[in-house]
Each structure stands twice: as C-alpha cells, then as structure tokens.
C-alpha positions in Angstrom: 0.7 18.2 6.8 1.0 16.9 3.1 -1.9 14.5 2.2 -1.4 12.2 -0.6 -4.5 9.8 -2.0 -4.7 7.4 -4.5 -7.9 4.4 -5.3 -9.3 2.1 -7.4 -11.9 0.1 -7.7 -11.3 -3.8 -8.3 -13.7 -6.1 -9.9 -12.8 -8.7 -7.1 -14.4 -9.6 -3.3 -12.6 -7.2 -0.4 -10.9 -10.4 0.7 -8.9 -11.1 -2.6 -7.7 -8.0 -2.4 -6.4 -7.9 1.2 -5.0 -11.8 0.4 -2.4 -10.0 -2.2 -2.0 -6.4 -0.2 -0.7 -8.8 3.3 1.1 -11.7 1.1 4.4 -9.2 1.3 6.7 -12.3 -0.2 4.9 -11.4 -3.4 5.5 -8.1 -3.9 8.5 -8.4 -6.3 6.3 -10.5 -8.3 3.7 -7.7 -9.0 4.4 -4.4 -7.3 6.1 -2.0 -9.1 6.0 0.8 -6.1 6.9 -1.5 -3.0 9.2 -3.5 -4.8 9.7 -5.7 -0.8 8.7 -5.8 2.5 10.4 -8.1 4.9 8.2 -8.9 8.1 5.5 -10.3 9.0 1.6 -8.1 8.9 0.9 -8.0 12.4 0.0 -5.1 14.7 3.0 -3.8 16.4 5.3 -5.4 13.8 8.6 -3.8 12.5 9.2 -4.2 8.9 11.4 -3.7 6.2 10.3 -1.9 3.1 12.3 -0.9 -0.2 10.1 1.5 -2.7 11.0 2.7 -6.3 9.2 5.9 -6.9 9.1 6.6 -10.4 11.5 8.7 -11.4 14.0 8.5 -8.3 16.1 5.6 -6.5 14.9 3.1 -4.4 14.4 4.0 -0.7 14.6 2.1 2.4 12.7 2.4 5.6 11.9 0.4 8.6 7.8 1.3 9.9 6.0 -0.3 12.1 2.8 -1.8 11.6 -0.3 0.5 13.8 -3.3 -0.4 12.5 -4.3 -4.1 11.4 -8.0 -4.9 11.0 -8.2 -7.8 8.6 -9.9 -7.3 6.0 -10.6 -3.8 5.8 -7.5 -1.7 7.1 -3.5 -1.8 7.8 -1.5 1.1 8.3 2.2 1.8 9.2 4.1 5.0 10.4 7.6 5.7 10.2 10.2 8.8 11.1 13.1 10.3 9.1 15.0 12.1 11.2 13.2 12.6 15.1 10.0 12.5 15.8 9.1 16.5 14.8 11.5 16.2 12.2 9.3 14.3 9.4 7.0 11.5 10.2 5.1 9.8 7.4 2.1 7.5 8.2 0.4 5.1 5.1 -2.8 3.6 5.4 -4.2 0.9 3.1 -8.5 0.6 3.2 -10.5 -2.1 1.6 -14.0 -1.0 1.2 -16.8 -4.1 0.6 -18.5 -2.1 -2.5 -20.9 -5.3 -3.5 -20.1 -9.2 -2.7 -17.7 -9.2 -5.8 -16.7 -5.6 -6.1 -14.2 -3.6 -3.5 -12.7 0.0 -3.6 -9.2 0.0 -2.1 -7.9 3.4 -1.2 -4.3 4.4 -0.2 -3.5 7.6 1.9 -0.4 8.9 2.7 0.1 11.5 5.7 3.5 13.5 5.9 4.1 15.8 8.9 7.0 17.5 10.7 9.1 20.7 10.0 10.9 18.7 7.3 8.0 18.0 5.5 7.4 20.7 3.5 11.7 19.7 1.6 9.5 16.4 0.3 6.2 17.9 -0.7 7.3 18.1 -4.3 8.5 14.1 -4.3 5.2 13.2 -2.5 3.0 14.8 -4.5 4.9 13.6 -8.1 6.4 10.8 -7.6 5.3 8.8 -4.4 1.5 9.9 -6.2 2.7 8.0 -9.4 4.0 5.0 -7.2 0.8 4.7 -5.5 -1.1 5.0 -9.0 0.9 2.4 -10.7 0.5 0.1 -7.3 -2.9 0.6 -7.2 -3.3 -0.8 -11.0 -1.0 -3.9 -10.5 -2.4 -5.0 -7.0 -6.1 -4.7 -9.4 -4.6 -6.7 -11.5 -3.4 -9.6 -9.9 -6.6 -9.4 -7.0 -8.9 -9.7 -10.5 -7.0 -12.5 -12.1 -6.8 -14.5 -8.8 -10.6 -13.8 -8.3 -11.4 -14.9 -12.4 -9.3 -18.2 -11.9 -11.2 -19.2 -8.7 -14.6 -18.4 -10.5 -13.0 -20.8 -13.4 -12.2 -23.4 -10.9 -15.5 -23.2 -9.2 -17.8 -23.9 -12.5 -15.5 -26.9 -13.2 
C-alpha cells in the first residue's frame, strides 16, 4: 500500500472550509490540483474528476463518493484497471482546532499489484498537487471567513 498525506491548518471555522471543499462548481476558480468535479457530494454518488498533477497531464477518473459526514469527512475510491489491479481511495478530514481555527488533512491510499508502477507519480507529483491544493483551498476558506467578519462589524 502507498500512503500519501498532505495538511494545513486554516485560520477559518471547520465549516468555511468544508463550504469551499463540497462547492465542486468552484474548483476551476481556485484549485490548481482538481482542476473539476462534475456530481453532486453525496454518499453513494458517482462523479467526475479531472486532476493536473504538477509536472504530468491532466487525468480523468470517475470515483464514487464512500464516506460523507458533513462537516468533518468525505472520501471517494476509485479502480484503474480491476479491482486487485490498483485501487486508490482519497479522504478529505476537517478537524474543529478552536471556534475560528481548523486543520484539514488529505490522505491518499493506493493498493493493488499495480500499485507499486505509480508509487514514484504518487509520491512526487500527486504530493505536490495535494500541497498546492491544500494552500489554495486555505486561501479562499480564509478570505471567505475575513469578508464575513468584515460584513459582520458593519
């Protein structure tokens, strides 16, 4: 099994964050990793997704959703190839740090006999697409969190 792991924390409540991480329509706007996602967030959903590792071309798979406990966890699964070929199963977690404070944490689970052909694009590149996705969704969660502060003292 190939493990990859990526956080950050954001300066913004656990439910900013998990409003931008489920609005998928927004994703061109701000995520430079998962650059779409077509479908709906719902347990049991099918969706679309087109990523842009850094440093390699776009790639398009079709998961579906396993976990979604709003607003704390989602996670998706998906195969290349069969089932024992290579499975890869991502998990986004929103951890409550403080009222105004939140640690989001990405984990990325690769298995199958195939598995060990990606570890070096896992490990490099996915890593850097969950780094720079990880910065962008603090980001926008921080800015959308300052301008309701903003509106709030008005």
């Amino acid at each position: 099994m190939i493990i990859v792991e990526a956080q950050i924390e954001i300066a913004a409540p656990a439910v900013f964050v998990w409003d931008v991480l489920v609005d998928f329509p927004s994703y061109p706007h701000w995520n430079p990793y998962i650059r779409s996602i077509e479908g709906l967030p719902d347990l049991g959903s099918k969706i679309q997704i087109k990523i842009s590792p850094p440093g390699t071309k776009q790639h398009f798979y079709s998961p579906t959703i396993l976990e979604y406990h709003p607003p704390s966890l989602m996670s998706w699964e998906t195969r290349l190839a069969s089932f024992k070929m290579a499975k890869v199963k991502r998990s986004f977690h929103i951890e409550k740090l403080d009222k105004n404070n939140t640690l989001f944490k990405q984990h990325l689970y690769g298995s199958g006999i195939l598995m060990p052909l990606y570890r070096s694009f896992l490990q490099v590149n996915v890593f850097k697409g969950l780094e720079e996705m990880n910065l962008a969704l603090k980001k926008v969660a921080e800015f959308r969190w300052n301008n309701r502060k903003k509106q709030v003292q008005e």
